[in-house]
C-alpha positions as CSV (number, residue, x, y, z in Angstrom):
1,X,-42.7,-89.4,43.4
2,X,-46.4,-88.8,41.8
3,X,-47.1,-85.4,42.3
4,X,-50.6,-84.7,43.7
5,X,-52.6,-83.2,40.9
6,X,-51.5,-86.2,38.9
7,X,-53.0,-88.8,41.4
8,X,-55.8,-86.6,42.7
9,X,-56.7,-87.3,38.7
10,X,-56.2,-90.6,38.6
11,X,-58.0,-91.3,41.2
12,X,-61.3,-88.6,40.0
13,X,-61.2,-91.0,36.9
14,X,-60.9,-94.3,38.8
15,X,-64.2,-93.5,40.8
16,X,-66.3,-92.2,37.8
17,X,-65.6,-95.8,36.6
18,X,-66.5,-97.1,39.5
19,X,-69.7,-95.1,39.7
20,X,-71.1,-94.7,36.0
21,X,-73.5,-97.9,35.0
22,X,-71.5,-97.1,31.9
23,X,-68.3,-95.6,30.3
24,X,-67.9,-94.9,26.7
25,X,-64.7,-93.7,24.7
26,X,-64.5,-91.4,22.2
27,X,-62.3,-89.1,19.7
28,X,-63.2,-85.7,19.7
29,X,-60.9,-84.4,17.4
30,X,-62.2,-81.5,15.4
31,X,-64.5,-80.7,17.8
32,X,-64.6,-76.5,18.8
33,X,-64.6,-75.7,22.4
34,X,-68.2,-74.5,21.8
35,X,-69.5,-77.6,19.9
36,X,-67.7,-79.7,23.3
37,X,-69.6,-77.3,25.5
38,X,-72.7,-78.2,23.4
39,X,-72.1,-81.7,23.0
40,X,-71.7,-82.0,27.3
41,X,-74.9,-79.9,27.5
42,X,-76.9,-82.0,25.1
43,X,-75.5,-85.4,27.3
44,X,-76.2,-84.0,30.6
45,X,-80.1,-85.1,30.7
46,X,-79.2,-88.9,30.3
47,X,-77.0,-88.2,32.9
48,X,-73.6,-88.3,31.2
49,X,-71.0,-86.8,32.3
50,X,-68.4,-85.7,29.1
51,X,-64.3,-85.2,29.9
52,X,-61.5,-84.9,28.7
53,X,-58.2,-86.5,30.5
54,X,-54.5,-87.2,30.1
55,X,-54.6,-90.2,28.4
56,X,-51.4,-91.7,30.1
57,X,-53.1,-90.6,33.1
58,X,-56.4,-92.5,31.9
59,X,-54.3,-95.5,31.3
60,X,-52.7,-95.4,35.0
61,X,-56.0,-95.4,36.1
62,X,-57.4,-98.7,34.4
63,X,-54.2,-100.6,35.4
64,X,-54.9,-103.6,37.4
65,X,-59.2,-102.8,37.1
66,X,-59.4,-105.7,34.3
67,X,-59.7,-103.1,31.3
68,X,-56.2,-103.3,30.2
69,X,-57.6,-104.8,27.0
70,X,-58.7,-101.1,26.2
71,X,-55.6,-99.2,27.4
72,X,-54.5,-99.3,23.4
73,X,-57.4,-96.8,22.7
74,X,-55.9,-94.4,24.9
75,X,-53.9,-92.7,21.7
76,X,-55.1,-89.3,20.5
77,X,-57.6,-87.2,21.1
78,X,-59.7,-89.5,23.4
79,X,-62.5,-88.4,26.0
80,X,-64.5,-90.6,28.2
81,X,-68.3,-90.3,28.5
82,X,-69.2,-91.6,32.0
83,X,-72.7,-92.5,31.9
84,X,-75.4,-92.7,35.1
85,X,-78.7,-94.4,33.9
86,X,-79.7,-95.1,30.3
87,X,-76.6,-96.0,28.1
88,X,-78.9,-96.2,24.5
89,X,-79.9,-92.4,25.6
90,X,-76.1,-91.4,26.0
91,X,-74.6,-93.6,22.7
92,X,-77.7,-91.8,20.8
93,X,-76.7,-88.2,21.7
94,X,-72.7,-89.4,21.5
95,X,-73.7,-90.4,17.8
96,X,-75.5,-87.3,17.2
């Protein structure tokens, strides 16, 4: 049996994909705390949202979504940048 917190994730991840124009992956190891907190701060004008997830949680959530070509990436330190509106703006201040 799934306990809750585990599917009430899944699910928060499965509707972010569902609702960003745009999702990119990325590795943010070392990164600080601080320089995360900065680097969410400096995405949230191009309305992006930055987090960090479970990744075998972040692969149950993909299954059967026809992304299971990118379910390999899942390995490691991997957060997901869910973006609303301008994806250039987002990949620019990812980059950064």
């Amino acid at each position: 049996m799934a306990r809750p917190e585990k599917v009430a994730v899944v699910e928060e991840i499965r509707t972010k994909l569902d609702e960003s124009d745009a999702a990119v992956l990325t590795e943010y190891r070392g990164l600080t705390v601080h320089e995360l907190a900065e680097l969410r701060a400096t995405l949230r004008p191009s309305g992006t949202q930055y987090k960090v997830f479970k990744n075998t949680l972040a692969r149950r959530a993909i299954e059967g979504r026809g992304l299971d070509e990118i379910t390999d990436l899942f390995e490691g330190p991997v957060a997901i940048a869910f973006v609303h509106g301008d994806a250039a703006a987002a990949a620019k201040a990812l980059r950064e």
